[in-house]
C-alpha positions as MATLAB code, in Angstrom:
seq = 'XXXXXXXXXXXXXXXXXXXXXXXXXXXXXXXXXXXXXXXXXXXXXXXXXXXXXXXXXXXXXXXXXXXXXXXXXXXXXXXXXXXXXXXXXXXXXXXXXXXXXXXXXXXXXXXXXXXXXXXXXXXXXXXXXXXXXXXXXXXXXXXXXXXXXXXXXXXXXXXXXXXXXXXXXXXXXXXXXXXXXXXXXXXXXXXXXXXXXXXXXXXXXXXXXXXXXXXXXXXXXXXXX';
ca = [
      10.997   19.089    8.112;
       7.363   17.683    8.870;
       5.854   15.178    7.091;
       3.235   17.678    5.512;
       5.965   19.467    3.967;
       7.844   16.394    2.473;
       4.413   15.698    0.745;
       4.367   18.736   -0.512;
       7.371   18.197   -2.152;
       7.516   14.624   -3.158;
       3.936   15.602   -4.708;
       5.198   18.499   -6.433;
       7.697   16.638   -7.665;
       5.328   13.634   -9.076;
       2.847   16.362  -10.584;
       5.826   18.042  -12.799;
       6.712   14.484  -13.848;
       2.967   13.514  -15.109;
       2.472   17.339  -16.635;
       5.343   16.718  -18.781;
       4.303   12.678  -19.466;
       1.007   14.390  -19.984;
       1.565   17.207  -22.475;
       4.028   15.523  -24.291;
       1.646   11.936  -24.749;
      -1.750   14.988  -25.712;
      -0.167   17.029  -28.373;
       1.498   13.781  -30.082;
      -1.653   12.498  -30.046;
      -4.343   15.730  -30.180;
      -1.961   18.456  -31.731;
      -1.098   22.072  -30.432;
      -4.191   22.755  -28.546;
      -4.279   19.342  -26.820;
      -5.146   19.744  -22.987;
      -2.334   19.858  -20.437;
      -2.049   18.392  -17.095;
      -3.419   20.932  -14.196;
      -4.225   23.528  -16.974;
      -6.271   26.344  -15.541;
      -9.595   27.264  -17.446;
     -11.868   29.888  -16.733;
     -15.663   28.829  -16.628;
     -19.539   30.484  -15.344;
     -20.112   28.067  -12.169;
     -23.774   28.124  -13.533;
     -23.075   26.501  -16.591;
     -21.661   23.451  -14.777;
     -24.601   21.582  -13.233;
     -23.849   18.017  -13.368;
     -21.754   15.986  -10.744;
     -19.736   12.897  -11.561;
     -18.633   11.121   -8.753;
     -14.846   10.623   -8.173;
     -15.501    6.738   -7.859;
     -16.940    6.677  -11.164;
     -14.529    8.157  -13.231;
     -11.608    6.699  -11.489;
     -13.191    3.051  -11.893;
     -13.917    3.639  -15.690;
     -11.067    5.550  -16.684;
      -8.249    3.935  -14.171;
      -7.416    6.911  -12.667;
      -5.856    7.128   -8.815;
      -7.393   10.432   -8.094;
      -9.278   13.446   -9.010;
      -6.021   15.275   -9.218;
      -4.827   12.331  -11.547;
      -7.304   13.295  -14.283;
      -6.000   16.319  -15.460;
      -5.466   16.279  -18.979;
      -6.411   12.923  -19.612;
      -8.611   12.727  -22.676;
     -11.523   10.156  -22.908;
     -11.940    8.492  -26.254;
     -14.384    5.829  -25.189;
     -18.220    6.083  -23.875;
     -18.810    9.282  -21.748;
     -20.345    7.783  -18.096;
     -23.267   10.682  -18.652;
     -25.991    8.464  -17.106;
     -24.267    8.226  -13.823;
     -24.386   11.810  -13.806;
     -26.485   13.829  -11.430;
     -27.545   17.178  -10.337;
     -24.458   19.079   -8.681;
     -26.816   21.010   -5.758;
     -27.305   17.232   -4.890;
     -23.758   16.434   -4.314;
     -23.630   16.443   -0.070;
     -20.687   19.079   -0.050;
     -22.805   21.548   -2.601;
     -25.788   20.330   -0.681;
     -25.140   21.673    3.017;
     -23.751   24.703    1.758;
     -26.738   25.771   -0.076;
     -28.231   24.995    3.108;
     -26.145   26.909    5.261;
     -25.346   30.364    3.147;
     -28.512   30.591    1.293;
     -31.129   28.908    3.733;
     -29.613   29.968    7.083;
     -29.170   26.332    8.558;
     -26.283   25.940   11.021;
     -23.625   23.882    9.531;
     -24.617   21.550   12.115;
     -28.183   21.254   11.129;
     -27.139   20.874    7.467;
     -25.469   18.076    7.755;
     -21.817   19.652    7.574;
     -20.688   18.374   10.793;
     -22.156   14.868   10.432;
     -21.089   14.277    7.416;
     -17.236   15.091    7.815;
     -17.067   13.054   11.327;
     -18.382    9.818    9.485;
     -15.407   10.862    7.284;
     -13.451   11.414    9.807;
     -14.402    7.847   11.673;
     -12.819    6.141    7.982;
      -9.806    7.496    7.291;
      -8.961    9.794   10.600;
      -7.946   12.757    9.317;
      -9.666   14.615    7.052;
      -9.054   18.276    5.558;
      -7.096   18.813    8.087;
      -9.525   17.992   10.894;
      -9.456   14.999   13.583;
     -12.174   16.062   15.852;
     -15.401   18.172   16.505;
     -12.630   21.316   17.671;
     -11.270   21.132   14.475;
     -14.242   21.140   12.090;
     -16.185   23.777   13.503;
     -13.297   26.078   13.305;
     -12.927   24.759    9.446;
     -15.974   26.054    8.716;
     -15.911   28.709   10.693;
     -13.030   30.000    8.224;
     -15.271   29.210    5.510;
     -17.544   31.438    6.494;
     -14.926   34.530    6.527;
     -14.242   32.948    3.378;
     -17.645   33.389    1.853;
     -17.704   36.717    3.273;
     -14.962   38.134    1.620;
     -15.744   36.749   -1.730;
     -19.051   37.875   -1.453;
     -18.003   41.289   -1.071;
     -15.242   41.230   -3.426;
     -17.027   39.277   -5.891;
     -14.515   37.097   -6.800;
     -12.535   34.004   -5.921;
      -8.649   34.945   -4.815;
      -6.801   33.057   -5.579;
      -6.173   29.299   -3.203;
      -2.347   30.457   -2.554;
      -3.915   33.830   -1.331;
      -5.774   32.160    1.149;
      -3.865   28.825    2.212;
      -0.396   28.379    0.518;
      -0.615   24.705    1.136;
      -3.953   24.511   -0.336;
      -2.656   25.784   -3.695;
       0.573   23.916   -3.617;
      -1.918   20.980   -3.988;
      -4.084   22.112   -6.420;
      -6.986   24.246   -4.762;
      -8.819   25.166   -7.471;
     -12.325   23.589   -8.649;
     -12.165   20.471  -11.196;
     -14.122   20.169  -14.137;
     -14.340   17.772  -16.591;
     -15.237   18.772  -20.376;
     -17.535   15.832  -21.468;
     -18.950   15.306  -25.307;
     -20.764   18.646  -26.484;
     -18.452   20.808  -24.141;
     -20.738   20.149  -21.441;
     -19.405   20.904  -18.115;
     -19.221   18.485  -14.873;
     -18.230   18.993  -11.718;
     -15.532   16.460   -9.743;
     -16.319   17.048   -6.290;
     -12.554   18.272   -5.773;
     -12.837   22.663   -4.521;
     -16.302   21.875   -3.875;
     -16.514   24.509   -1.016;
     -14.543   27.353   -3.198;
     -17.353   26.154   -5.972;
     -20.162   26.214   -3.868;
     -19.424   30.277   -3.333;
     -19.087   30.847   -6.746;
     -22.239   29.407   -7.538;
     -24.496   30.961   -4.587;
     -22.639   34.368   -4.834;
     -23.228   34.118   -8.868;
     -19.814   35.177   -9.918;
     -20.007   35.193  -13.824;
     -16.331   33.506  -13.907;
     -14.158   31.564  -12.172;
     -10.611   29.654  -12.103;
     -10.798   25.999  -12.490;
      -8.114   23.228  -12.970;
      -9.088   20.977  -15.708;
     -10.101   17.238  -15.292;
     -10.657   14.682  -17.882;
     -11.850   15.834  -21.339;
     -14.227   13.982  -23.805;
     -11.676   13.655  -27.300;
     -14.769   15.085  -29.190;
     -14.661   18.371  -26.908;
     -10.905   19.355  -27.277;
     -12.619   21.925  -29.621;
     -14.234   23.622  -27.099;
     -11.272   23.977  -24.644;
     -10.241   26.919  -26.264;
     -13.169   28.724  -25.513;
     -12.690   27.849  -21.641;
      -8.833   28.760  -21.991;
     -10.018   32.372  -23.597;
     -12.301   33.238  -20.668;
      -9.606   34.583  -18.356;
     -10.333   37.368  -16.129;
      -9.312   40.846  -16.719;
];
């Protein structure tokens, strides 16, 4: 058994333990439509344009990661002013560069960016050299071409199993007002959505404002035929 897989499992494991923490803690709290841990909502990429970085909400809200914030609802000050436009965020950034301006990845600053990455921590999405990234996004480009002419996201496990065993999909957090922002986490998968202009697309949920539980419905309803 490789150590990948025992991840997989131990954080399997971990994320059934906090979804059930998670829902049971929300509806005690919130009631029957409370927000669940790693619900899936159904939201227009075009209608989420802010970015909140990970740091930010993890610092303010004690989280451990992105993935951690599922389902956690926010009853003190929204961090709004620390907000910023998401075709800003580096990740959104170079691929608006690449697929819409016809940059190289290199010249967009894809390759740069994920070896100073790669320098900190040594491994990252899967790549530990220059080998590995450019045939990363090499696959990201067959990626972007078959969503662009299927016009729609498949699904993570359709495309990497592993991916979707640890949570591929986009995260948004609901702030105050329903207002959508992006986490950073699925930024490549969101980046496609937003530059192909699919009108709808899978999402995992983040943190949510307590004033905007009344609007997850609406995101919950959206689902794709």
């Amino acid at each position: 058994m490789t150590k990948k897989i025992e991840y997989i499992k131990i954080n399997n494991r971990l994320v059934r333990l906090l979804r059930i923490y998670r829902r049971f803690e929300n509806k005690v709290k919130y009631g029957l439509n409370a927000p669940v841990h790693r619900e899936h909502i159904w939201i227009n990429p075009a209608d989420c344009n802010l970015y909140l970085e990970p740091s930010v909400i993890n610092k303010m809200f004690n989280c451990t990661s992105v993935r951690d914030t599922s389902g956690r609802v926010i009853v003190s000050a929204w961090p709004d002013c620390f907000a910023y436009p998401v075709d800003d965020f580096v990740k959104i950034n170079y691929c608006i560069k690449h697929w819409v301006e016809g940059q190289t990845w290199e010249q967009a600053g894809a390759f740069e960016y994920m070896i100073s990455l790669i320098k900190k921590k040594g491994e990252v999405d899967g790549c530990k050299n220059i080998e590995d990234i450019i045939k990363r996004y090499d696959n990201l480009d067959k990626i972007y071409s078959m969503v662009k002419k299927e016009r729609k996201l498949r699904d993570a496990k359709d495309i990497d199993d592993d991916l979707h065993r640890l949570g591929g999909e986009p995260i948004i957090h609901i702030g105050p007002e329903g207002i959508l922002y992006f986490s950073g986490a699925g930024s490549h998968r969101f980046a496609m959505a937003r530059i192909i202009r699919l009108p709808l697309i899978e999402a995992e949920l983040g943190c949510i404002h307590a004033s905007a539980i009344q609007h997850l419905q609406i995101y919950r309803q959206n689902k794709r035929p």
